[in-house]
C-alpha positions in Angstrom: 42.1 -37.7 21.8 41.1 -41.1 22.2 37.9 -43.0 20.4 34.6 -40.9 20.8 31.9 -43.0 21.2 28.2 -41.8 20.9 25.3 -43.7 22.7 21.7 -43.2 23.3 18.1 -44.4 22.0 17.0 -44.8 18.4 17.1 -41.3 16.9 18.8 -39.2 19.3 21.0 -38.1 16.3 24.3 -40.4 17.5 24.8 -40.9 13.3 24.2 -37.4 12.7 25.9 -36.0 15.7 29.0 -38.2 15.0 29.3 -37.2 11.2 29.5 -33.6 11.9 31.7 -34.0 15.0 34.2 -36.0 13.2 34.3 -33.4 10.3 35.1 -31.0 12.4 38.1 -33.1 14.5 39.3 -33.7 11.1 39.0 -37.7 11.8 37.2 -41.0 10.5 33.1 -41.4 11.4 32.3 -45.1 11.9 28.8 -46.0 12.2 28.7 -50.1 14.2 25.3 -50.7 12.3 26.8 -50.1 9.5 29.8 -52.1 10.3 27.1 -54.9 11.5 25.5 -55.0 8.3 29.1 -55.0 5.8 29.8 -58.4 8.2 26.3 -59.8 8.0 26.1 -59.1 4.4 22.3 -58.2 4.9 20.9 -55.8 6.6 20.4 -55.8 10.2 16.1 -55.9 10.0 16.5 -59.0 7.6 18.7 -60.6 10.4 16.9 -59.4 13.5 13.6 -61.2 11.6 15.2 -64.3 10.6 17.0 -64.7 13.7 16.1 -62.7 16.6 17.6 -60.3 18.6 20.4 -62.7 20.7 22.3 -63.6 17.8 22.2 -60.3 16.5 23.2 -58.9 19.8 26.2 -61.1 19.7 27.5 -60.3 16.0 27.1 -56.7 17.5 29.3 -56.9 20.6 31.8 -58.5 18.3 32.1 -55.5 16.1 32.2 -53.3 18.8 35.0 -55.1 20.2 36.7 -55.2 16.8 36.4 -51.5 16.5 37.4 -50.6 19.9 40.8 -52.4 19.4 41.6 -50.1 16.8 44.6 -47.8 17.7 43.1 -44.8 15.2 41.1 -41.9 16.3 38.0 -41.6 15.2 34.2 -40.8 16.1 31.3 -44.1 16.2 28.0 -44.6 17.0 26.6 -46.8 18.1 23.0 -48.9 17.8 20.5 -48.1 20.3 20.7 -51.4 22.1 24.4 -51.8 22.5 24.5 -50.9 25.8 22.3 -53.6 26.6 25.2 -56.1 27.4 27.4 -55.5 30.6 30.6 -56.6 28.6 30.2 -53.5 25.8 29.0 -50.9 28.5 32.6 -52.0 30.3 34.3 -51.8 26.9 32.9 -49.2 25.5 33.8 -46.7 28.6 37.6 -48.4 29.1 38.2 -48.1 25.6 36.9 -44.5 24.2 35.0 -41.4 25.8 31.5 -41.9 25.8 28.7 -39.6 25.0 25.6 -39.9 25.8 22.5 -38.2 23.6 20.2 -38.2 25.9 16.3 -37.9 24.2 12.6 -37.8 25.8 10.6 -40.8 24.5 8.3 -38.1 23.0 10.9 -36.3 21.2 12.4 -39.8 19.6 8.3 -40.4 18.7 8.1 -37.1 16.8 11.8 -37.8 14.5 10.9 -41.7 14.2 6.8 -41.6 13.9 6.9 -42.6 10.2 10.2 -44.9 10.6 9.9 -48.3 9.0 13.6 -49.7 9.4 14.0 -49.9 13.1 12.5 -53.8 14.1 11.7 -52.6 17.5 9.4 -50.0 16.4 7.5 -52.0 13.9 4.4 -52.3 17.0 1.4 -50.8 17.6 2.0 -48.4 20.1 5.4 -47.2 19.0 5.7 -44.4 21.6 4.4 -46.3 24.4 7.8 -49.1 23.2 10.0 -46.2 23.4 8.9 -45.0 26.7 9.6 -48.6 27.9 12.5 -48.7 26.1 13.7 -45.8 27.8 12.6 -46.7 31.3 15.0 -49.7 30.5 18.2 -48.1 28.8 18.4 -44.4 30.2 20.4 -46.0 33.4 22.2 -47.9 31.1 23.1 -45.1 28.7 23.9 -43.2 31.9 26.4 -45.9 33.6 28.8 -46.1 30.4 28.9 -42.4 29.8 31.4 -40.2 30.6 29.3 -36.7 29.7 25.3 -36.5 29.1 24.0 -34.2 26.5 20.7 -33.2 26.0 19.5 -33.4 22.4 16.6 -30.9 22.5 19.1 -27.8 21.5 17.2 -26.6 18.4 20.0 -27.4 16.0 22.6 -30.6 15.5 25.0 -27.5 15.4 24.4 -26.4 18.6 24.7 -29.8 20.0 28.1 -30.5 18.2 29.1 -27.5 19.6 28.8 -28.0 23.1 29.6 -31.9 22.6 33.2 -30.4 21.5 33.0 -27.3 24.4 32.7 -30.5 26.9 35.7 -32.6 25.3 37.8 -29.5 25.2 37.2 -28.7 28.8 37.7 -32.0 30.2 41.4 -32.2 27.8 39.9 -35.2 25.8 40.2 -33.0 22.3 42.9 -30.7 22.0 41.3 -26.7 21.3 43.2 -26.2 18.2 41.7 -29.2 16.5 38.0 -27.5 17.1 36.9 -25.0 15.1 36.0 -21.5 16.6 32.0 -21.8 18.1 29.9 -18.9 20.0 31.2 -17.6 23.0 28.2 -18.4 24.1 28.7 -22.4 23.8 31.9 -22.3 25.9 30.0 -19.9 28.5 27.5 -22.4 28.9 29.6 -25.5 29.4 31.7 -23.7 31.9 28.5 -22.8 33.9 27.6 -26.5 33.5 30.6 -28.0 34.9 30.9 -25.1 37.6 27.1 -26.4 38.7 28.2 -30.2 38.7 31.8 -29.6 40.3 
């Protein structure tokens, strides 16, 4: 197993996802933001606001280099925009296996609608912002993954599930480190990959 990275837009469930999926490999959950925010010493809204999104962009790709050099296993997620810059797509796909959480703009406006931390949805129209945010990123998202997922499975179970299904089949994580899951899951994956292949 290498690094698992997890990508996608701003509540897609990458934090939550990545939690549970490193619980059940047994390994370390890092969260960049968080990292972001233990280098800044403040949190990444205070910074954003005081110094825009450039400089924050470039504290970010440094942590994510950081972490990538890392020779441990372990699960991270990542901010929304850290695909935005062509040298952490490129790192972020040589250096772990990338998942992609892929959300519709309307299902990220129902889990975020009352939101007040995230500095690009502090607007007027927040669903019309993610829907341009996602006409933006989606290719990106899509050019550093290695495996899509779509997040509108009913439970974060479900989604870990066939997240670790996917890994399994393409030898990334070794089947005896994931716990049992429904048949079901596995059956569905297969079918997946049989479609795309």
């Amino acid at each position: 197993m290498t690094i698992i990275t997890l990508v996608g837009m701003p509540g897609s469930g990458k934090s939550t996802v990545g939690r549970q999926m490193a619980r059940q490999l047994g390994v370390p959950f890092v969260d960049s933001d968080t990292e972001i925010e233990a280098r800044l010493g403040e949190t990444i809204r205070a910074f954003f606001d005081r110094e825009g999104e450039a400089p924050f962009r470039d504290v970010e790709g440094e942590v994510i280099a950081a972490l990538l050099a890392r020779t441990d296993e372990f699960v991270l997620a990542t901010g929304g925009g850290a695909v935005l810059r062509e040298a952490n797509r490129d790192l972020l796909h040589k250096q772990s296996t990338v998942l992609y959480l892929r959300s519709t703009p309307e299902e990220l406006f129902r889990r975020l609608r009352h939101d007040t931390q995230r500095p690009l949805l502090q607007v007027r129209d927040p669903l019309q912002k993610l829907r341009e945010l996602y006409a933006a990123r989606n290719p990106l998202y899509r050019r550093c993954a290695h495996f899509v997922l779509e997040t509108g499975r009913p439970t974060v179970n479900g989604l870990v599930n066939m997240a670790l299904m996917q890994l399994e089949l393409a030898g990334v994580v070794d089947p005896s480190r994931v716990a049992a899951t429904v048949g079901a899951e596995r059956s569905l994956v297969q079918l997946n990959e049989a479609e795309r292949g």
